[in-house]
Backbone as a ProteinNet text record, in pm:
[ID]
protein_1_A
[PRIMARY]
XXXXXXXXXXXXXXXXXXXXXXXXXXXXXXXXXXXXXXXXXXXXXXXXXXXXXXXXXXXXXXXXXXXXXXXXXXXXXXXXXXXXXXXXXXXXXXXXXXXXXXXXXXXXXXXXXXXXXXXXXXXXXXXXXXXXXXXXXXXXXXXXXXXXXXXXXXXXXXXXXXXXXXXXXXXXXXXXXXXXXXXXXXXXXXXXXXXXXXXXXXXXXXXXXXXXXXXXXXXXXXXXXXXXXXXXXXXXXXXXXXXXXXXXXXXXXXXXXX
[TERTIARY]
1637.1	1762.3	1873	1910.2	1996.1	1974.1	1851.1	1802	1846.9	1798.6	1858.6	2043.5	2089.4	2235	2277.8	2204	2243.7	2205.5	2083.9	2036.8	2183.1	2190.1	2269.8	2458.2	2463.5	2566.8	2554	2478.5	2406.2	2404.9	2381.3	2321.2	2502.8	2553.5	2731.4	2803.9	2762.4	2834.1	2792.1	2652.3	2630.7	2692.2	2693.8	2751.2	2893.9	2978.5	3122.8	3134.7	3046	3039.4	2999.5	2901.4	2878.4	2971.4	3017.6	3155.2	3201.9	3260.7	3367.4	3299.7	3201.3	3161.3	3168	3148.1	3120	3254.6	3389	3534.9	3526.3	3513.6	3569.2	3509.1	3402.6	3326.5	3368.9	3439.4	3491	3593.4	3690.9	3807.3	3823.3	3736.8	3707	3679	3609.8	3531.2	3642.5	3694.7	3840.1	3958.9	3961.9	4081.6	4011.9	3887.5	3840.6	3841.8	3758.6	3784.6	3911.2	4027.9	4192.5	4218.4	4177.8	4274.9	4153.4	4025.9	3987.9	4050.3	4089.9	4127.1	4268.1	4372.9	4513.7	4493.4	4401.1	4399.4	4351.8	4292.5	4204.3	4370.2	4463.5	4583.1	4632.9	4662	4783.6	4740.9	4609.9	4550.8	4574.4	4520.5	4539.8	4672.3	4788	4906.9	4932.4	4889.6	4910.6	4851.7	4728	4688.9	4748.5	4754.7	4895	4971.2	5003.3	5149.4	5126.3	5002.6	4905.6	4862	4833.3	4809.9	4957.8	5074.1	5218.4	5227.3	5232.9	5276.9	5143.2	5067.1	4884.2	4920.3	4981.7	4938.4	4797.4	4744.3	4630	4669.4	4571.1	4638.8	4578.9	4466.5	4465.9	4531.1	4652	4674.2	4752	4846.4	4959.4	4940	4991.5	4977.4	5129.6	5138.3	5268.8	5393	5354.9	5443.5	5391.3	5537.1	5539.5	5533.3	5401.4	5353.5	5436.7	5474.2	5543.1	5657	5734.3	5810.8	5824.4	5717.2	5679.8	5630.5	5538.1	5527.7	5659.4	5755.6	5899.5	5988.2	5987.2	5968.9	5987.2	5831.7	5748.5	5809.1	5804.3	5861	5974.9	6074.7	6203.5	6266.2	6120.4	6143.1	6090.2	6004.9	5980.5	6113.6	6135.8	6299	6373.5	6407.7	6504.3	6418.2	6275.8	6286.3	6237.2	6272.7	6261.9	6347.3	6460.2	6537	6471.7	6390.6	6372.8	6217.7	6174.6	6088.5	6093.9	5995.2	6081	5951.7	5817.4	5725.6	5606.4	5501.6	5359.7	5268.8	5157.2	5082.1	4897.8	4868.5	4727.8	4610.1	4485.1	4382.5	4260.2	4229.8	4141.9	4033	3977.6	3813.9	3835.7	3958.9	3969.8	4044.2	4009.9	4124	4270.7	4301.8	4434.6	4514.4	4620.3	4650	4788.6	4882.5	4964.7	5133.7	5229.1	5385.9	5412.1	5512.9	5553	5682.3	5716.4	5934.8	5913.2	6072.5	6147.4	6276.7	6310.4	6391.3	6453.8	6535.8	6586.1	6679.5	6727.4	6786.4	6682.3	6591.1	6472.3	6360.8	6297.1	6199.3	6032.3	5982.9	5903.2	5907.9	6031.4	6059.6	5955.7	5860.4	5773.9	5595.7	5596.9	5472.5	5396.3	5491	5392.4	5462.2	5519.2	5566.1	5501.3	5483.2	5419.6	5573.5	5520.8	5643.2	5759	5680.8	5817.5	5871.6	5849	5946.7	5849.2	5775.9	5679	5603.1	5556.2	5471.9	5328.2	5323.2	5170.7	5135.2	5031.8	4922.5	4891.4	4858.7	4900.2	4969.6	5097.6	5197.7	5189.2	5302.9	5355.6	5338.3	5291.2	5294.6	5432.1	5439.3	5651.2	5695.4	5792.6	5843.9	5856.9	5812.6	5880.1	6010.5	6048.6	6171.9	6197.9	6300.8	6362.2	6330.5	6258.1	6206.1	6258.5	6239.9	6255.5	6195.9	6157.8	6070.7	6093.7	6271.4	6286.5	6268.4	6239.2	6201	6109.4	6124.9	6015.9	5924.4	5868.7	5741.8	5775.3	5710.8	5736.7	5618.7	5690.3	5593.8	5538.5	5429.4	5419.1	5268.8	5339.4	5250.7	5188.4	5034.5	5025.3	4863.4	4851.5	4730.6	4674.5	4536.7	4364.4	4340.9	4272.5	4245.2	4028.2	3993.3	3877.6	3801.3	3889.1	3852.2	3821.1	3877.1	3900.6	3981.5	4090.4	4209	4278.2	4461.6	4552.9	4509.3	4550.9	4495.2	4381	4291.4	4145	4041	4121.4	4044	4073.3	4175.9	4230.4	4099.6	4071	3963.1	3822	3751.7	3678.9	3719.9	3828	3861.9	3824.6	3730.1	3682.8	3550.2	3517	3378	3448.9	3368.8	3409.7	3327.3	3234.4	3167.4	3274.4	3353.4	3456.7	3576.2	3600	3665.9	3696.8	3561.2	3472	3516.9	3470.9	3504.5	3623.7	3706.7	3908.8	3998.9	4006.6	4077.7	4219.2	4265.7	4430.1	4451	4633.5	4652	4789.2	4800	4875.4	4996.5	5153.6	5271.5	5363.3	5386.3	5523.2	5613.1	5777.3	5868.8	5920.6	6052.6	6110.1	6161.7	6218.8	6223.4	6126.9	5980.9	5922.7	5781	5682.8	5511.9	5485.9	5398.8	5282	5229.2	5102.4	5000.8	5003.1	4949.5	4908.5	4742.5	4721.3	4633.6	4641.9	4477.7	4445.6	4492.3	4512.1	4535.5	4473	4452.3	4451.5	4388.9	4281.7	4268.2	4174	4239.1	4210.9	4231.7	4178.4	4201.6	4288.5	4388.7	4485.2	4488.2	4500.3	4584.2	4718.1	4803	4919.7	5006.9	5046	5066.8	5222.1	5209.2	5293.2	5411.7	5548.6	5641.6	5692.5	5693.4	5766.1	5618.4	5560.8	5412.1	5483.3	5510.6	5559	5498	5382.6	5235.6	5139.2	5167.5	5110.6	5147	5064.2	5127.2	5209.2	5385.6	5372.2	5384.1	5301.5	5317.2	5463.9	5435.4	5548.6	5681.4	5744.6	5832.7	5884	5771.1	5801.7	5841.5	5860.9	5905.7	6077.7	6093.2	6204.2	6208.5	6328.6	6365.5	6303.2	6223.3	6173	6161.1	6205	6218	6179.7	6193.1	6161.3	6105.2	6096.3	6034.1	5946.3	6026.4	5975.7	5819.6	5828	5765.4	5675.5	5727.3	5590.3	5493.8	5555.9	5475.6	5415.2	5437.1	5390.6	5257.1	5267	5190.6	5088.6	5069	5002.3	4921.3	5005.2	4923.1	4798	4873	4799.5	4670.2	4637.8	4539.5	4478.5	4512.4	4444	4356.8	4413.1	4327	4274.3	4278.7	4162.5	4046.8	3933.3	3841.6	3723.4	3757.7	3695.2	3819.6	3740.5	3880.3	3851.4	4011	3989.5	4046.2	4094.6	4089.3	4275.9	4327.2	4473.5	4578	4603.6	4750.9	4883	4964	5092.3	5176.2	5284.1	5396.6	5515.3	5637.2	5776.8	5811.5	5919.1	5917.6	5792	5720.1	5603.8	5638	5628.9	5660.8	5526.1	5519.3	5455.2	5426.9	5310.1	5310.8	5177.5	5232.3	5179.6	5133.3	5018.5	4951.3	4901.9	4967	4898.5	4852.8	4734.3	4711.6	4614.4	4574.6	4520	4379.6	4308	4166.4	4068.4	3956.3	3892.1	3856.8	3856.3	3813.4	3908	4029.5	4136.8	4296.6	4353.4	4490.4	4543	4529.1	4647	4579.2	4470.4	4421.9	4495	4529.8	4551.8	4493.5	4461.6	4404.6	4539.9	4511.9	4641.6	4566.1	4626.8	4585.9	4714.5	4745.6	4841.8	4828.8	4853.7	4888.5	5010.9	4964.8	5090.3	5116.9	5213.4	5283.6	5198.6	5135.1	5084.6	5170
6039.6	6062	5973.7	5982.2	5890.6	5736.1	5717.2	5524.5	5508	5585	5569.6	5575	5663	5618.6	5518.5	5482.6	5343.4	5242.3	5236.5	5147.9	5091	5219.3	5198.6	5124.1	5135.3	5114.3	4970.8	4953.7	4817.1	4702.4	4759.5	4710	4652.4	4759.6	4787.5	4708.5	4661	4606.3	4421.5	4394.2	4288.6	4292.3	4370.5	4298.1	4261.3	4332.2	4281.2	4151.3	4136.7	3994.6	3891.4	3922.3	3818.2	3801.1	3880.4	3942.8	3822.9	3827.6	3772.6	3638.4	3620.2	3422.3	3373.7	3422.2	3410.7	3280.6	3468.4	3438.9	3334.2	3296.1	3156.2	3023.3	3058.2	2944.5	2903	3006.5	2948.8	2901.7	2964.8	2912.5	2760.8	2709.4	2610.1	2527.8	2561.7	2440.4	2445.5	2550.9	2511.9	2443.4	2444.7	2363.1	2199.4	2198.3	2075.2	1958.5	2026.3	2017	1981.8	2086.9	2082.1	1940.1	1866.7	1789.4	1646.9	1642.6	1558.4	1547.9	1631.8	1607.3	1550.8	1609.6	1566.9	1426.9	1379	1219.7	1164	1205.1	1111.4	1084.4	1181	1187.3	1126.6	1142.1	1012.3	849.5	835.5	714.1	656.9	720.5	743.9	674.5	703.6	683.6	572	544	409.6	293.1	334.1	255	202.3	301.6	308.3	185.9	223.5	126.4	-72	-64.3	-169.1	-249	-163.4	-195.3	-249.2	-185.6	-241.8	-394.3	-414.8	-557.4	-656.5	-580.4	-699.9	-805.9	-969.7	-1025.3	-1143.4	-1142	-1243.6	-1378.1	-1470.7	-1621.2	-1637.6	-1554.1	-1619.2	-1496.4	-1427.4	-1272	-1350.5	-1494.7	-1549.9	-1735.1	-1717.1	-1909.6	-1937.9	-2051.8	-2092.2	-2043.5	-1943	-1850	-1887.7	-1847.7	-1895.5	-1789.4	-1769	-1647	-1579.1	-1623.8	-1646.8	-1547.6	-1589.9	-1548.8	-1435.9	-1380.9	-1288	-1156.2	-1201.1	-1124.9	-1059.6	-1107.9	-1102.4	-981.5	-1046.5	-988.2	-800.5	-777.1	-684	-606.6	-676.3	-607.7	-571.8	-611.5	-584.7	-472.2	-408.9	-323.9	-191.2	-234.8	-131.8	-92.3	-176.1	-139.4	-90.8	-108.1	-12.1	131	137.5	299.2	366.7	298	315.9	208.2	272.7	141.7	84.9	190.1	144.1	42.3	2.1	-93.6	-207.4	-270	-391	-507.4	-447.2	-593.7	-507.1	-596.7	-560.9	-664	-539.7	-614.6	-541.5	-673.7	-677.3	-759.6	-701.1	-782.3	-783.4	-919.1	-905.9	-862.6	-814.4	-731.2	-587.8	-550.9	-411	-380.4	-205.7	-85.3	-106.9	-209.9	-253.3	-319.3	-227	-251.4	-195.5	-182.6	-92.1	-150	-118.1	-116.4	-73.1	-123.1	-129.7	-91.3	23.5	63.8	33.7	49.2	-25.5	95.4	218	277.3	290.4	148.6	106	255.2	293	462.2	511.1	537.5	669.7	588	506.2	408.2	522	617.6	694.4	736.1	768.4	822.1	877.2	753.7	774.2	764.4	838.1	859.4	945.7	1071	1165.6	1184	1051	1083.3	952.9	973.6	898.8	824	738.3	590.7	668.7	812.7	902.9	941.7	969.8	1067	1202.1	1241.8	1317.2	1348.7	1485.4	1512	1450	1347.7	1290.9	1300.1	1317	1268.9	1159.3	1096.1	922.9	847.6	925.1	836.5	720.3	597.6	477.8	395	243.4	176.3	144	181	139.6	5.7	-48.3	-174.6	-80.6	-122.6	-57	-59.1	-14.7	44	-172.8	-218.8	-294.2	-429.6	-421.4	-514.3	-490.3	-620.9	-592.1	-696.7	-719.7	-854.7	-980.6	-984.4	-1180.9	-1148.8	-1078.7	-1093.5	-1192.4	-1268.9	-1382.1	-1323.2	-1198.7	-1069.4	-933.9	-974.8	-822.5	-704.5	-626.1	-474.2	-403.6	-414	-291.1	-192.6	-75.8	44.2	86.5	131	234.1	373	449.3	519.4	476.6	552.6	544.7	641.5	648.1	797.6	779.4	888.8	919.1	878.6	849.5	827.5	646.4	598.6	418	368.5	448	383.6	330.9	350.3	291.6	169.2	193.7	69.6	119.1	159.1	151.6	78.2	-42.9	-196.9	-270	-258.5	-339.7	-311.9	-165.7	-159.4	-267.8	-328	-373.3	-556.9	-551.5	-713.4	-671.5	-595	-617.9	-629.2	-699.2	-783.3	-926.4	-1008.8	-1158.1	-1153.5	-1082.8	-1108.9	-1061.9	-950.4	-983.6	-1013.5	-1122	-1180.1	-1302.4	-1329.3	-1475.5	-1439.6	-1359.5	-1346.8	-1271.5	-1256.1	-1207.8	-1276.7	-1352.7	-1475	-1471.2	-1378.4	-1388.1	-1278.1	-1232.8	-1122.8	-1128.9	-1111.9	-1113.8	-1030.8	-1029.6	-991.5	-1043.7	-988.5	-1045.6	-954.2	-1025.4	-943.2	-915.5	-882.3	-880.6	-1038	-1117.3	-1230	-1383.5	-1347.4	-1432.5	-1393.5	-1499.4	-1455.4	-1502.3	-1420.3	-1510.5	-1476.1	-1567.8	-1545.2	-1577.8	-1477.9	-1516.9	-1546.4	-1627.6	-1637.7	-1551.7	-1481.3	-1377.3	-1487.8	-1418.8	-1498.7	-1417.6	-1270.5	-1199.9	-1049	-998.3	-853.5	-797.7	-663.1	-605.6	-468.3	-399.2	-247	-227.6	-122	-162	45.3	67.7	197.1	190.9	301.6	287.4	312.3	221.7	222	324.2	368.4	442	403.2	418.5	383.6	298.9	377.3	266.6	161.8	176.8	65.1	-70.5	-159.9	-295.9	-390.4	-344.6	-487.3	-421.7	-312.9	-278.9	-380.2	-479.6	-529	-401.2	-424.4	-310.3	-398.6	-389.4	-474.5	-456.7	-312.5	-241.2	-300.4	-360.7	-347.4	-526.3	-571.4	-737.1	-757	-675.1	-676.2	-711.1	-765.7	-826.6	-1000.9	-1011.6	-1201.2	-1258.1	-1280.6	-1273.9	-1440.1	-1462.9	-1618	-1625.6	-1787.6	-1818.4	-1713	-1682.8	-1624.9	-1479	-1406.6	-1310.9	-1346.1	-1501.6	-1505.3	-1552.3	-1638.2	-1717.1	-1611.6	-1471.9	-1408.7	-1332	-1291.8	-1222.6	-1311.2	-1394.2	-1535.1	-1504.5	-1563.3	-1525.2	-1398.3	-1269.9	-1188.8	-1149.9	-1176.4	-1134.3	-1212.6	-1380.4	-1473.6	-1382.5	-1348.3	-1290.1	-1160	-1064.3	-938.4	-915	-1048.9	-1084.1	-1093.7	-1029.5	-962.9	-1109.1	-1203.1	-1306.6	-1437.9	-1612.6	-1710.2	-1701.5	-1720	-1781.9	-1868.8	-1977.6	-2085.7	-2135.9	-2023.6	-2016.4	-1979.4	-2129.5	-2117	-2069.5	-1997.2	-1993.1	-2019.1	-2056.1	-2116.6	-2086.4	-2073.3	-2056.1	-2133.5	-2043.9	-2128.8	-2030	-1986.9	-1926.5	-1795.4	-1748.8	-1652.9	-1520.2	-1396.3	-1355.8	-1212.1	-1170.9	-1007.3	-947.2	-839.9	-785.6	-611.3	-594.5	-441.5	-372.9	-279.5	-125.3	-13.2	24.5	183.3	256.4	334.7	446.2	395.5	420.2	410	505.2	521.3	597.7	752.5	654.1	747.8	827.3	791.3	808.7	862.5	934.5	929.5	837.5	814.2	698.3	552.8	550.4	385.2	383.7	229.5	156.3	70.4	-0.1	-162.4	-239.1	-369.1	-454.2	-543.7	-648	-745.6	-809.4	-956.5	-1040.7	-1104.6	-1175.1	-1317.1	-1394.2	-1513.7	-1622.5	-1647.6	-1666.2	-1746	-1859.6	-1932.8	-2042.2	-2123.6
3727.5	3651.9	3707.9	3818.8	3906.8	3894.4	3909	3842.1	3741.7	3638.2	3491	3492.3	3510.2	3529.9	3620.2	3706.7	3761.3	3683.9	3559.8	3514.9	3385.8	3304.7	3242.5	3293.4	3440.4	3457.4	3549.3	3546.8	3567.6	3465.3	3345.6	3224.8	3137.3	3172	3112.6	3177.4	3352.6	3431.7	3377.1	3323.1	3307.6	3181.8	3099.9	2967	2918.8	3033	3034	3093.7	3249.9	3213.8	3155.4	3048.1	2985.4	2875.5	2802.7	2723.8	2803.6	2884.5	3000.1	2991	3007.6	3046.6	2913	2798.9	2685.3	2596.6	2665.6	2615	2700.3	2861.4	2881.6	2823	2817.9	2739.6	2596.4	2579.3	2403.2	2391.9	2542.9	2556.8	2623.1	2662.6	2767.5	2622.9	2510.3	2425.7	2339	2343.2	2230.3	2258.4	2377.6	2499.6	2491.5	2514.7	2569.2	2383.3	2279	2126.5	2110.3	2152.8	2079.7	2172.5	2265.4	2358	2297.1	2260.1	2209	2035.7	2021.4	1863.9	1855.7	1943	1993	1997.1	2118.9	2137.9	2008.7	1902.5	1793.5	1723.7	1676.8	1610.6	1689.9	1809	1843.6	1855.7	1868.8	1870.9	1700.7	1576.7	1478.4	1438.7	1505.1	1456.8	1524.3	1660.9	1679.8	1606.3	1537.5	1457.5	1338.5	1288.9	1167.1	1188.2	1335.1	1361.6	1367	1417.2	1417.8	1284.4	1197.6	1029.4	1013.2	1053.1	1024.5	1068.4	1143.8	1222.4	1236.6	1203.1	1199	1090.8	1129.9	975.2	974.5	910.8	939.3	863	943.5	860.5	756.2	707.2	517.9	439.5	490.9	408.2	350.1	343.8	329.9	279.9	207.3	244.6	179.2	271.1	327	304.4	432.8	525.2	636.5	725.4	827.4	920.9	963.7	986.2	1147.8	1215.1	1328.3	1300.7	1226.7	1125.8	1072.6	994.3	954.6	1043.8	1131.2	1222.5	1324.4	1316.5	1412.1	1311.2	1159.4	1068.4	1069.3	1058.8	1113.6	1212.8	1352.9	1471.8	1460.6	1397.8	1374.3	1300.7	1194.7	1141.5	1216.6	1310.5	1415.6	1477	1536.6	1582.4	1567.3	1397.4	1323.1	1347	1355.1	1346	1518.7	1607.5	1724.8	1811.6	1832.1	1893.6	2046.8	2102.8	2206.2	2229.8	2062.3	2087.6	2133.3	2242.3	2317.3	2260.7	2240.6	2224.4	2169.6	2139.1	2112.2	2190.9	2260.3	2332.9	2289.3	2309.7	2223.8	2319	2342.2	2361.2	2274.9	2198.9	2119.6	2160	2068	2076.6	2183.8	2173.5	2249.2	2199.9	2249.5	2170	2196.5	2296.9	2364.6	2247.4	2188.8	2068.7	2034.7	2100.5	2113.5	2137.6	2103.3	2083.2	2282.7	2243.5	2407.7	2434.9	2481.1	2451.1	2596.1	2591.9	2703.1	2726.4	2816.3	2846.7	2979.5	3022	3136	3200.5	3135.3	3175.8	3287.8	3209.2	3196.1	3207.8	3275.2	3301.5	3233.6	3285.8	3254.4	3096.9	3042.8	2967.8	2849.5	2795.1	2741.6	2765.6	2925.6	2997.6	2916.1	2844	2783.5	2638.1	2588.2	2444.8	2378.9	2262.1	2122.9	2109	2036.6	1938.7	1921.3	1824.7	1758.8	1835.6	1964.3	2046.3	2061.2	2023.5	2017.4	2131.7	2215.3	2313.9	2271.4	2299.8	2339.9	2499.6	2494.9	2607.1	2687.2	2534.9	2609.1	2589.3	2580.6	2571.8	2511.3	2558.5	2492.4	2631.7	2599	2721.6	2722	2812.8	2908	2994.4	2983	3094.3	3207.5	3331	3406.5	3520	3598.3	3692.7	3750	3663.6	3744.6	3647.6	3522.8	3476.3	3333	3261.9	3132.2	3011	2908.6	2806.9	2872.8	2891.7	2961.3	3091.9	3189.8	3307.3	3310.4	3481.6	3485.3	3521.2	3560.2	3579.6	3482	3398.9	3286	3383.8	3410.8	3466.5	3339.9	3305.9	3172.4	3236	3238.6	3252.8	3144.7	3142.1	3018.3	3102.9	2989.9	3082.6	3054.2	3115.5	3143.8	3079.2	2984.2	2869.3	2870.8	2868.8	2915	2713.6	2651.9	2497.9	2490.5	2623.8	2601.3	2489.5	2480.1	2454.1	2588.8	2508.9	2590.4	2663.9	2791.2	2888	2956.2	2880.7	2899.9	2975.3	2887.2	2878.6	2990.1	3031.1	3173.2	3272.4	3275.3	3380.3	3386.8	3250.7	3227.3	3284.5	3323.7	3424.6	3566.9	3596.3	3690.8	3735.6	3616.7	3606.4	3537.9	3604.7	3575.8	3438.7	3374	3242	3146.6	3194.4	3026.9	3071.7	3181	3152	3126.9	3152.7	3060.6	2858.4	2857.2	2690.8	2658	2784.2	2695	2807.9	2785.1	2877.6	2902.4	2744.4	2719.6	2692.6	2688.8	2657.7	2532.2	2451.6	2368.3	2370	2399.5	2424.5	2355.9	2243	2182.5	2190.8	2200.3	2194.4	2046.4	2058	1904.2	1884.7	1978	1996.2	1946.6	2022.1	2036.6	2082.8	2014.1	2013.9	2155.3	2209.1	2347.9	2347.9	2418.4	2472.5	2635.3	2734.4	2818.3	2896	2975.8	3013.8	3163.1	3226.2	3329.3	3441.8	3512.7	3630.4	3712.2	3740.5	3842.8	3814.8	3817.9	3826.8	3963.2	3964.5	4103.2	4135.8	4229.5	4212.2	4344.8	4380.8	4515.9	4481.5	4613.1	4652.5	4632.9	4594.6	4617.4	4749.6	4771.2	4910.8	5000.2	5142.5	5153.9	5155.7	5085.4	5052.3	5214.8	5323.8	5465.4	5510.8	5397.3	5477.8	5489.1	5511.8	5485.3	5534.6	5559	5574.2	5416.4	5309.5	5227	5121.7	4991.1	4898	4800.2	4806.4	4660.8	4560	4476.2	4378.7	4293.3	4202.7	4149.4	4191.1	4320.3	4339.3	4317	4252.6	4214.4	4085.7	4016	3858	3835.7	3757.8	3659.5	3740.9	3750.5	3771.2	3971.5	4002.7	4121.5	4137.8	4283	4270.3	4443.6	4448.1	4572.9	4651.6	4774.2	4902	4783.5	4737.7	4659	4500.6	4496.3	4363.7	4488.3	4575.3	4689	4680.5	4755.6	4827.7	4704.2	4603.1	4451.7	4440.2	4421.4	4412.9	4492.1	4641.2	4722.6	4733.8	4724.3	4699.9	4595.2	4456.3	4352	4324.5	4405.9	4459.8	4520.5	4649.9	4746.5	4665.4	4657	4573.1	4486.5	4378.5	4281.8	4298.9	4230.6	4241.2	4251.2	4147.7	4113.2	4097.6	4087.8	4088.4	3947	3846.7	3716.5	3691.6	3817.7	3805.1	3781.5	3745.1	3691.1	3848.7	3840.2	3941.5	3889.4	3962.4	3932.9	4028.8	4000.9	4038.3	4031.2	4115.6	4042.8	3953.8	3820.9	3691.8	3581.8	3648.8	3532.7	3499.5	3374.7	3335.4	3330.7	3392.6	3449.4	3378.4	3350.6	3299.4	3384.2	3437.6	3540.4	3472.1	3454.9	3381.7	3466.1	3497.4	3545.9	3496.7	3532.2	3480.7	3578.4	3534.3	3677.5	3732.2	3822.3	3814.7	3793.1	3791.3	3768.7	3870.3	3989.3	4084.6	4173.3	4154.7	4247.6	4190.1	4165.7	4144.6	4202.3	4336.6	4448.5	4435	4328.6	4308.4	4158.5	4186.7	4045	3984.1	3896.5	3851.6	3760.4	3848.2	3767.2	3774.9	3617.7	3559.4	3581.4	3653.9	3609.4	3536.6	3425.5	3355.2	3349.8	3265.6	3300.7	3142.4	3108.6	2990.2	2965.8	2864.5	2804.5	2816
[MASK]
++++++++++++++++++++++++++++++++++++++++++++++++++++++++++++++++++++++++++++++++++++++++++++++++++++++++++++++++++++++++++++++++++++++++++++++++++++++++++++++++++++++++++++++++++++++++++++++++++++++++++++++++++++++++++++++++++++++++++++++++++++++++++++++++++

C-alpha cells in the first residue's frame, strides 16, 4: 500500500516536470523562432533600401549614372538625416547604408535606418571620425544569419580575398571604391596598454608620426601580403566587427581609396 502511494507520487512528481521541461522547451523555440524571424524583417528592409539606390549600367542609357546614383542617396537623406554613405561588397550580403551620429557615436548599435529597435542595427562612423576623414572608422555587427558585417570575417583566408579585392563606399558626395590592404583578428586591448595597437583610436584626419605608425601596424597584423602599400596622402577605411569566438576579439579590414 505504501509503494503504491509512493508510486503514484513519484509518477505526479515526474509529470510536473516534464509539464515543466516541456513549457521551457516551447519557450526557448519561440524565443529562438521570434529572434530568427526579427532578423529576416530587419534584413528585409535593408534590402528594400538596397533595391532604392541599386542602379545598373544597362537600367539607363545615357545617364550619367554617377549622377544618378548620388541622386538616390540624397533622397535617403531627406528621410534619414543622419545618412552619411553606402557601403557594399560584391558577391556578399555586405550591402548596407551607413549613418553617421557624431553626438551619439553608438547611437544606432541596436536601431534600424528608421530609428527603430533592431538587433542589428545600422553600420555607424565611429568616435572621432567622419566620410572626409583621411581613415573613415565604420563599425557594423556579426549576426549568426551572415548578414551585416558578416563577410568581413571571410578576409581571413587569402582565397576570398583573391575573389573581393574591393570594397565599395560612397558618400552622399561622391562614389569609391577601395582596394584591401589589410585584414586581421586583434584583442581589444587594455585601455593604459601603450605597447597594445588601438586601432579604434586612429580614425578621422591622422597624419605624419600617427598615419606612419597606423601604416606600420595594419602591415604588420595582416594575416596574408596583398601587395597594397599605403602612404600619407591615402585615403583610408578601416571595418570592424566582432569575432566569433570572443567578445574582447575583433576583425578589421583596412582599405585604400583607388
Amino acid at each position: 500500500m505504501g509503494n503504491k502511494k509512493a508510486n503514484r507520487k513519484t509518477n505526479a512528481l515526474l509529470n510536473i516536470l516534464l509539464v515543466a521541461a516541456l513549457a521551457v522547451f516551447a519557450f526557448s523555440a519561440w524565443k529562438f523562432f521570434g529572434e530568427i524571424n526579427q532578423k529576416q524583417k530587419e534584413q528585409d528592409a535593408f534590402e528594400n533600401l538596397a533595391q532604392q539606390v541599386t542602379v545598373e549600367q544597362t537600367e539607363f542609357e545615357d545617364v550619367d549614372i554617377e549622377q544618378l546614383k548620388l541622386e538616390r542617396y540624397a533622397q535617403l537623406k531627406e528621410k534619414n538625416p543622419h545618412f552619411a554613405g553606402w557601403i557594399r561588397i560584391e558577391g556578399t550580403k555586405l550591402d548596407y547604408p551607413v549613418v553617421h551620429t557624431p553626438d551619439e557615436p553608438e547611437y544606432y548599435l541596436r536601431r534600424a535606418f528608421d530609428g527603430s529597435y533592431a538587433v542589428s542595427g545600422t553600420p555607424f562612423v565611429g568616435e572621432g571620425s567622419t566620410v572626409d576623414s583621411t581613415n573613415v572608422l565604420i563599425y557594423g555587427h556579426r549576426m549568426n544569419n551572415d548578414t551585416m558585417f558578416t563577410a568581413l570575417l571571410d578576409y581571413a583566408e587569402k582565397s576570398f580575398w583573391e575573389k573581393h579585392r574591393e570594397i565599395q563606399f560612397d558618400t552622399t558626395e561622391r562614389l569609391g571604391i577601395y582596394e584591401i590592404v589589410s585584414a586581421f583578428y586583434i584583442d581589444i586591448p587594455l585601455a593604459d596598454d601603450e605597447d597594445a595597437f588601438h586601432w579604434y583610436r586612429y580614425g578621422g584626419d591622422i597624419a605624419g608620426e600617427d598615419f606612419e605608425y597606423y601604416a606600420q601596424q595594419v602591415k604588420a597584423h595582416a594575416y596574408y601580403d596583398t601587395g597594397i602599400e599605403i602612404a600619407e596622402g591615402d585615403r583610408l577605411l578601416t571595418l570592424t566587427t566582432c569575432a566569433y569566438d570572443s567578445d574582447a576579439r575583433r576583425f578589421v579590414v583596412v582599405a585604400r581609396l583607388k
